[in-house]
C-alpha positions as CSV (number, residue, x, y, z in Angstrom):
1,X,63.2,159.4,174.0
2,X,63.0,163.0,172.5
3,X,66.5,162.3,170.8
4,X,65.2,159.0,169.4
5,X,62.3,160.7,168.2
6,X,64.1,163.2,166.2
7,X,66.6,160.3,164.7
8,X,63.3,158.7,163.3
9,X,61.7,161.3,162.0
10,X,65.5,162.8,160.3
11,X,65.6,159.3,158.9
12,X,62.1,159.1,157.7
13,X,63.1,162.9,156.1
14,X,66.1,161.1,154.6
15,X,64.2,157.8,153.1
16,X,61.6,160.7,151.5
17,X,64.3,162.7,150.0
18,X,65.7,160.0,148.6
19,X,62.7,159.2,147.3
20,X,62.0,162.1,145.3
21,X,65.8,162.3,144.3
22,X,64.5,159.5,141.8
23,X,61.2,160.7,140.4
24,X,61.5,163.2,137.3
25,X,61.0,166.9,137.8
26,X,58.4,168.6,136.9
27,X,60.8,170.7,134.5
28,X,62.1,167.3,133.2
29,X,58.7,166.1,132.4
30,X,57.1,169.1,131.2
31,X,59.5,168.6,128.3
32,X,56.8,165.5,127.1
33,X,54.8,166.9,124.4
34,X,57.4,169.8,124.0
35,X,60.9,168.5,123.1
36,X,59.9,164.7,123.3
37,X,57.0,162.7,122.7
38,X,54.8,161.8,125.5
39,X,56.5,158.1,125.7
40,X,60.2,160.2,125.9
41,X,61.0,159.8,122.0
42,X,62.9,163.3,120.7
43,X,60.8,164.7,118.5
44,X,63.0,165.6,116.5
45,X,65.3,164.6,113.9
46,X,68.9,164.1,114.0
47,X,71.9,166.4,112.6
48,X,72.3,164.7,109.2
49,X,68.7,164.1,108.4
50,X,69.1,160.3,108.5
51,X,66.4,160.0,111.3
52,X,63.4,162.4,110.5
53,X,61.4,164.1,113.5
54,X,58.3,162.4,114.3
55,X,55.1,164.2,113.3
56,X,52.7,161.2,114.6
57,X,53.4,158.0,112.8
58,X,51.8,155.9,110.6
59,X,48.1,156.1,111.1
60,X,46.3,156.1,107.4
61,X,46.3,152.3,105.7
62,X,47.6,152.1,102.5
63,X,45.1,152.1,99.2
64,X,45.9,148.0,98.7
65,X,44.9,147.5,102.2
66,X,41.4,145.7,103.0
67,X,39.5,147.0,106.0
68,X,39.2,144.5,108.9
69,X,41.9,142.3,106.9
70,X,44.9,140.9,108.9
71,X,47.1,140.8,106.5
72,X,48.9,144.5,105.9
73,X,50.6,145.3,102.9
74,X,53.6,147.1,103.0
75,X,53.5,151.0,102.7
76,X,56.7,150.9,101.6
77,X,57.3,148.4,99.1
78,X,58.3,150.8,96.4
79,X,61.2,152.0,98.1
80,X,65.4,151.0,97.2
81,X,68.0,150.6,99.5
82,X,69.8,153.5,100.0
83,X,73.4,151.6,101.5
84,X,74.0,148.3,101.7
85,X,76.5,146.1,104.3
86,X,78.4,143.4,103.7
87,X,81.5,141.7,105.1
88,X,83.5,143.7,102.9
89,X,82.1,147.2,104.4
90,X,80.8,146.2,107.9
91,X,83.6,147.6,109.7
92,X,83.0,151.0,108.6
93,X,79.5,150.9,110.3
94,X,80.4,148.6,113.0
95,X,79.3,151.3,115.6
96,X,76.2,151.9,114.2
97,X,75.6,148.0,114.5
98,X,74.6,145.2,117.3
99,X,77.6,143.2,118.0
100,X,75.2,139.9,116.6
101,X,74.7,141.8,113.5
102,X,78.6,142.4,112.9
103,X,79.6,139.0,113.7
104,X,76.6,137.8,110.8
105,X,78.3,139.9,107.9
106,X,82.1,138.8,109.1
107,X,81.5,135.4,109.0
108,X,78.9,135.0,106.0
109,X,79.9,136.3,102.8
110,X,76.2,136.4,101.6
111,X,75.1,138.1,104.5
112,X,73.8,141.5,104.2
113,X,72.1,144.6,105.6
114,X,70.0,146.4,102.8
115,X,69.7,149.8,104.6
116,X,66.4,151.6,103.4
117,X,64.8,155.5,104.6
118,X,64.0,156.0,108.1
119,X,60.3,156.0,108.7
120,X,59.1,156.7,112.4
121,X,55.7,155.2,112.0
122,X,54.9,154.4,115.7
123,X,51.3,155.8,116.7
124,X,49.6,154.7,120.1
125,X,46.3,155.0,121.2
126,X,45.6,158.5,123.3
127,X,44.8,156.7,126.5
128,X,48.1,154.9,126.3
129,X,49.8,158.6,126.0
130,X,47.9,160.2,128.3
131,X,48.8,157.3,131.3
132,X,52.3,157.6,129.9
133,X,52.5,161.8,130.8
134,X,50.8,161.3,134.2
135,X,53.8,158.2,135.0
136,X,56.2,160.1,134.7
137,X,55.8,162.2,137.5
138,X,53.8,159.8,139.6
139,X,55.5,156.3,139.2
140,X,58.4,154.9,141.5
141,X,60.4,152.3,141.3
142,X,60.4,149.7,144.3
143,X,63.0,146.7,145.4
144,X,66.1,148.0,143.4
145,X,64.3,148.2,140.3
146,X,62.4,144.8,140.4
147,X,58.8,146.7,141.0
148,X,57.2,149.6,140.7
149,X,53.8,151.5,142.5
150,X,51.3,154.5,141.0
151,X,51.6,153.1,137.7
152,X,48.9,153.6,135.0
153,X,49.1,151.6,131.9
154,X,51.0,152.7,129.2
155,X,54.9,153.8,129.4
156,X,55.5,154.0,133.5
157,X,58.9,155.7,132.6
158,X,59.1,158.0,130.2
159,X,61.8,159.3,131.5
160,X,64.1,156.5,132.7
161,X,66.5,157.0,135.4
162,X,68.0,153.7,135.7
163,X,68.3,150.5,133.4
164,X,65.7,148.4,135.4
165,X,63.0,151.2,134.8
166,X,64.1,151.7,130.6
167,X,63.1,147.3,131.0
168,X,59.8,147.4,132.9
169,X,59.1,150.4,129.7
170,X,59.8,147.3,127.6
171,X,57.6,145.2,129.6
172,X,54.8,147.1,129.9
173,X,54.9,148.6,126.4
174,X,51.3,148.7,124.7
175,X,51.5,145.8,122.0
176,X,47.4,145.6,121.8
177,X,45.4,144.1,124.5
178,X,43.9,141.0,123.0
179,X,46.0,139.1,119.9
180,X,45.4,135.9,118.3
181,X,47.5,134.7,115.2
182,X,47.9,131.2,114.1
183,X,52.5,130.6,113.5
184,X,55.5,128.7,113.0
185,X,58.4,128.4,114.5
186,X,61.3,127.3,112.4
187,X,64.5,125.8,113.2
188,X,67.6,126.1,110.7
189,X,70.8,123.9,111.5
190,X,74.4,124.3,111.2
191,X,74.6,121.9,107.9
192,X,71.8,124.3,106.6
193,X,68.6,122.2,106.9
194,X,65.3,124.0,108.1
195,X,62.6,122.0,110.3
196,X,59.3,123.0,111.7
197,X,59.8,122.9,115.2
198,X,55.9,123.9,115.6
199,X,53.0,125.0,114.2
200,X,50.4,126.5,116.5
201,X,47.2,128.8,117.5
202,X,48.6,131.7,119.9
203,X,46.6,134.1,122.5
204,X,48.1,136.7,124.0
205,X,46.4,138.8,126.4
206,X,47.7,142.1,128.0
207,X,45.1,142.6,131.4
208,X,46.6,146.0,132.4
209,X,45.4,147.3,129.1
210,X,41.9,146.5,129.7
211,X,40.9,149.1,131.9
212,X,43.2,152.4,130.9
213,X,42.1,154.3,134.3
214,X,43.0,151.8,137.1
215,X,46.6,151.7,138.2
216,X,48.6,148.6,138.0
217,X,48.8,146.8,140.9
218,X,52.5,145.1,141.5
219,X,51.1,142.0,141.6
220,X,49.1,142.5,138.7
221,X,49.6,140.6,135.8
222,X,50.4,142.2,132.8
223,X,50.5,139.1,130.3
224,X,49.4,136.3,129.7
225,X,50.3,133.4,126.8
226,X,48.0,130.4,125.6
227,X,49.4,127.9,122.8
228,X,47.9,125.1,121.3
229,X,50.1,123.1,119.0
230,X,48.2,121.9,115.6
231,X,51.1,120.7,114.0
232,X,53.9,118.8,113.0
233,X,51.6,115.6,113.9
234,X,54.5,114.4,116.7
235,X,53.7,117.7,118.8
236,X,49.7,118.3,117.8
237,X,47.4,118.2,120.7
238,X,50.2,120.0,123.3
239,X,49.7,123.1,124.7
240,X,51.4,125.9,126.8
241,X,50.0,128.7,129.2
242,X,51.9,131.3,130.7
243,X,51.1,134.5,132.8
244,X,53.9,137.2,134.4
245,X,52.8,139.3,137.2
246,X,54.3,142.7,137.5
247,X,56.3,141.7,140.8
248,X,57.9,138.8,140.2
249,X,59.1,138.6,144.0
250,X,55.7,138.8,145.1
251,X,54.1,136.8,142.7
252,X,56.5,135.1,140.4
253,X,55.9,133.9,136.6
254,X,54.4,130.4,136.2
255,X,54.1,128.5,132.9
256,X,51.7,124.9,132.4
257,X,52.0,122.3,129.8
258,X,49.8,119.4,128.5
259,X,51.0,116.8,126.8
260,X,48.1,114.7,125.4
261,X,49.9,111.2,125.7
262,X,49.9,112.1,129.6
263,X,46.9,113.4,129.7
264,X,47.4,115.8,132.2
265,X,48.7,119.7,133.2
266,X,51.5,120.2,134.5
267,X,54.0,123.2,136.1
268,X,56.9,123.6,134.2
269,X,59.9,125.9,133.9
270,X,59.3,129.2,132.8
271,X,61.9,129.0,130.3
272,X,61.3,125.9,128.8
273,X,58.4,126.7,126.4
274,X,58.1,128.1,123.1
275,X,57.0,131.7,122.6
276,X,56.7,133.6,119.5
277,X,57.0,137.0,121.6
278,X,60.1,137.8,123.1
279,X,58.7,140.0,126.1
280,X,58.3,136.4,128.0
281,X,61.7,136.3,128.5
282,X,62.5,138.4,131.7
283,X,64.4,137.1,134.7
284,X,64.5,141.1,135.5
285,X,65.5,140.0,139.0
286,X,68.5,138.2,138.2
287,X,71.1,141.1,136.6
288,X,72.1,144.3,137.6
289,X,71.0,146.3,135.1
290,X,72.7,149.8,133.5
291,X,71.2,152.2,131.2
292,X,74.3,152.8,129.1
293,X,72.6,155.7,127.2
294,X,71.0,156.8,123.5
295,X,72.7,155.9,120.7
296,X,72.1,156.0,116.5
297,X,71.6,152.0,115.3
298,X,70.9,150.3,112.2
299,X,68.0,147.5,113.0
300,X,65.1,145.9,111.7
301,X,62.4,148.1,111.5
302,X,59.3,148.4,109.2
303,X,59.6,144.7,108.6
304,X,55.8,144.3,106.7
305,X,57.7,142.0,104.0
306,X,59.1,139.5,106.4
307,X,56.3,139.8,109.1
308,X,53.4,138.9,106.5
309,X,55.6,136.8,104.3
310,X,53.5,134.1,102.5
311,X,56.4,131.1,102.6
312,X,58.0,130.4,105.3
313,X,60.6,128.2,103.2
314,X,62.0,131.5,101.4
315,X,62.7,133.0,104.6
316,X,64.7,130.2,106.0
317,X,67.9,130.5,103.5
318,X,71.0,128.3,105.2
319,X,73.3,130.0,108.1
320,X,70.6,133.4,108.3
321,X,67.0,134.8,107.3
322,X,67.0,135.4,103.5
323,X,68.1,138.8,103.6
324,X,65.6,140.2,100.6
325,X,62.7,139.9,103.3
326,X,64.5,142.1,106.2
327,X,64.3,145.7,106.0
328,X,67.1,147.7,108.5
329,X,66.4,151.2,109.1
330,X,68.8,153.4,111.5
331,X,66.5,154.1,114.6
332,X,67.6,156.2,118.5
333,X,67.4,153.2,120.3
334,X,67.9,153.1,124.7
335,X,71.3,150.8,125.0
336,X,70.7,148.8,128.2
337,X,72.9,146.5,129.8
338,X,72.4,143.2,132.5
339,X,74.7,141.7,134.1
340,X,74.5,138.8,136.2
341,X,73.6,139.3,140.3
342,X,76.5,137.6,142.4
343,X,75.1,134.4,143.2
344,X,72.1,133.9,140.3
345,X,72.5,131.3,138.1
346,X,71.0,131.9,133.9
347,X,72.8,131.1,130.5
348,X,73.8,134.5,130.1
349,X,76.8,136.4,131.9
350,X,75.4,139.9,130.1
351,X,72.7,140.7,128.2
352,X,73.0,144.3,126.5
353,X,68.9,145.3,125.1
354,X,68.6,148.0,122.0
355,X,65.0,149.2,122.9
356,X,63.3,151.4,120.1
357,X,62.6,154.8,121.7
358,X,59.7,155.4,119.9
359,X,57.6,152.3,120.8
360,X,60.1,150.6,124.0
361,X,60.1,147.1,121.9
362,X,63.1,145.4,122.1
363,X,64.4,145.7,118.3
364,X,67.7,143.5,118.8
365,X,69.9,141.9,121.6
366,X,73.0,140.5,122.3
367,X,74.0,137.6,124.8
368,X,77.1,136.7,126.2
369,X,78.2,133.6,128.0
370,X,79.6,132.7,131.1
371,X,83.4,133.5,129.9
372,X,82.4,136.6,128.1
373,X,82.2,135.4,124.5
374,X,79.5,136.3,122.4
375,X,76.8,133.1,122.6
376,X,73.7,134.3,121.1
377,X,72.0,137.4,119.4
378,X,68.0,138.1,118.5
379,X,65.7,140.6,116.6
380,X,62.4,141.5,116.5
381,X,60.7,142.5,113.5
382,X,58.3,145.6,113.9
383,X,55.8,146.6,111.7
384,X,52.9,149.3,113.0
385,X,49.5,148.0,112.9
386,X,48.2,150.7,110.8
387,X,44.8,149.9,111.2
388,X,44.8,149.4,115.3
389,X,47.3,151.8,116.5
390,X,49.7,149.3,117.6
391,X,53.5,148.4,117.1
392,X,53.9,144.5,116.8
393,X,56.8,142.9,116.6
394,X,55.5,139.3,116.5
395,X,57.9,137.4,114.5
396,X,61.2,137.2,116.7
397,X,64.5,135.6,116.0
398,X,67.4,134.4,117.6
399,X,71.1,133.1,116.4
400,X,73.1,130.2,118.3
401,X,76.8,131.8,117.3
402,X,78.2,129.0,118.7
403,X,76.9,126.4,116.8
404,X,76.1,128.0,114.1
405,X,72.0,127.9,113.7
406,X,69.1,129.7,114.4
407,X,65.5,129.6,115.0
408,X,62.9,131.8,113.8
409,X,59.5,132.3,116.1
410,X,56.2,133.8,115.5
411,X,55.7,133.2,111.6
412,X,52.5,134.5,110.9
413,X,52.4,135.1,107.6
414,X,51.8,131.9,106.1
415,X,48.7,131.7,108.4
416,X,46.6,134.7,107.7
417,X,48.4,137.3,109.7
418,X,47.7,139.0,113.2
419,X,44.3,139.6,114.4
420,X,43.0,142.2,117.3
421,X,40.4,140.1,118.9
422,X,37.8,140.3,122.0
423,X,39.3,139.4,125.3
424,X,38.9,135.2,126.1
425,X,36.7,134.0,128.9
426,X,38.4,133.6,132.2
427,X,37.6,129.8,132.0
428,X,39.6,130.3,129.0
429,X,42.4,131.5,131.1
430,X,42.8,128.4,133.7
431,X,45.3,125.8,133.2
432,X,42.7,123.1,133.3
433,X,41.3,124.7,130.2
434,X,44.1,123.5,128.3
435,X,43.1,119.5,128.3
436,X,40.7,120.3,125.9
437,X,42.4,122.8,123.8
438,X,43.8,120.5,121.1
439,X,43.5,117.5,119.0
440,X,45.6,115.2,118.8
């Protein structure tokens, strides 16, 4: 019995040390504030001057803007290119681009990249920093990766040790707490020809966010998703509600659809709706996932010309988005990799993730089929709200390489822009709520 005893509490010594083999140092995260930012940016710049050091980001509106307005102007519009990449060229920045974004310029010769100054302009709230210094040494990681415990809101790894914490960072990123923006989503064929796949009011609410002091639970959730469709007149009257917990083994996502000619909610698939925000699309549980390391990249960034663009039908040029509206900036971005668990089924073999690693968003990714070849690549278009402290990247994009087309989400600027609004009622947040939530 005494010899049992001592096997326990040896294993139970074990299981700790493990434990604490996988939380930061406190000489790893006492370099937060010092050498990096308190989300785990560098502070500084790098050795050629390309990328700048960050001194705080973008926190002063321009003159042009209009207080309480949701439309921002662009801080930069004055600015010139300072390289440009083409088909002819792309090969000499290849490894400074996403494997989507290569494959655009070689097959399109009217495809470009219009490469402008690097401006760091990310700024987040205090709270949101604060939460994010105290998680570094506090939060763990649960179930391989798949959860997490002693989280506060904000970034719960600062420091990532694994690919599966660097994604919940992209997760739980602070976008806002309470959005509302009325968009288009916008569908462009292989023979050219763009459609309106959907015009609609979207709220998106981020609960963790609402009080900064209590720690996530892992069955929390952490957003939620409400769309009602106005428009074109064969979809007006529908409407979509989502919500993702923070475990999805404990409490899995759920999505809810009304269709007005049914008259009735139903459950649906969780990826089966349309979403003009690309953190919806997790399946976190389903890959293995690697943190392949910090690299330099050339993405979208600073994308105030595209994001509050007035016409939708000058973005939507034939084979890819009009490139005079997308700005590319080279950005440190986290390189993370998924790759499909034995035995789960999804569309994509491997997924590689280019987060930002001054705001966590997901700036570009790339998808690969079942027999390796490249299927599918998206961006997200970041602007900072200037005005709110908050990096949105609304408007999101993805390209079908295999057929050719490509569908742009989350077009806000034909519709007044994106508005920081107060939290909805919970009534507001039931599916039966959503009967009565449009017109047909």
């Amino acid at each position: 019995m005494k010899f049992v005893k001592s096997l326990l509490a040896a294993s139970l010594l074990m299981a700790l040390a493990i434990d604490a083999q996988a939380l930061v140092s406190s000489q790893e995260a006492a370099e937060l504030g010092t050498r990096l930012t308190l989300v785990g940016a560098e502070k500084a710049g790098n050795a050629d001057g390309s990328i700048p050091p960050y001194r705080g980001g973008l926190t002063t509106a321009p003159a042009s803007f209009k207080a309480g307005d949701s439309m921002r102007p662009d801080p930069y519009a004055h600015e010139k290119p300072l390289l440009v990449i083409n088909g002819k060229n792309v090969d000499q920045y290849k490894g400074l681009l996403t494997a989507t974004t290569v494959e655009l310029a070689r097959r399109y010769p009217g495809y470009r990249i219009d490469v402008y100054p690097t401006h760091r302009t990310a700024a987040l709230p205090q709270a949101v920093l604060d939460n994010s210094r105290k998680n570094a040494t506090a939060a763990r990681s649960l179930d391989d990766g798949i959860a997490f415990d002693n989280v506060l809101p904000g970034v719960p790894f600062p420091i990532p040790q694994s690919g599966a914490e660097a994604m919940w960072n992209f997760l739980l990123r602070y976008q806002g707490v309470n959005i509302h923006s009325k968009y288009d989503s916008w569908s462009v064929d292989s023979a050219g020809v763009p459609s309106l796949v959907v015009t609609g009011a979207a709220y998106a609410s981020f609960p963790i966010y609402e009080n900064m002091s209590k720690p996530i639970n892992n069955s929390d959730l952490y957003y939620q998703l409400k769309l009602s469709y106005t428009g074109p007149a064969r979809r007006a009257g529908e409407s979509i509600m989502l919500k993702n917990a923070t475990n999805p083994l404990q409490r899995p996502g759920r999505a809810w659809q009304y269709m007005p000619a049914q008259r009735r909610v139903k459950q649906i698939s969780i990826l089966a709706y349309d979403t003009p925000n690309p953190g919806t699309a997790r399946a976190l549980e389903l890959y293995d996932w690697t943190l392949v390391g910090k690299q330099e990249m050339i993405v979208p960034y600073n994308t105030y010309k595209l994001t509050y663009a007035r016409d939708a039908a000058s973005l939507t040029t034939p084979n890819y988005i009009s490139p005079d509206f997308v700005r590319w900036e080279k950005h440190r971005v986290y390189v993370v990799e998924g790759n499909l668990k034995p035995g789960a089924t999804h569309i994509y073999q491997k997924r590689r993730f280019y987060l930002d690693e001054d705001t966590w968003a997901a700036l570009a990714s790339d998808q690969y089929g079942m027999s390796g070849e490249l299927y599918r690549g998206s961006f997200a278009f970041l602007s900072q709200s200037y005005d709110q402290q908050v990096p949105d990247a609304t408007p999101f994009m993805t390209y079908d390489l295999s057929r050719g087309s490509y569908n742009i989400n989350g077009v806000v600027g034909p519709h007044g822009g994106i508005r920081y609004i107060e939290p909805l009622s919970t009534a507001q947040w039931v599916p039966e709520s959503m009967a009565g939530a449009g017109i047909r």
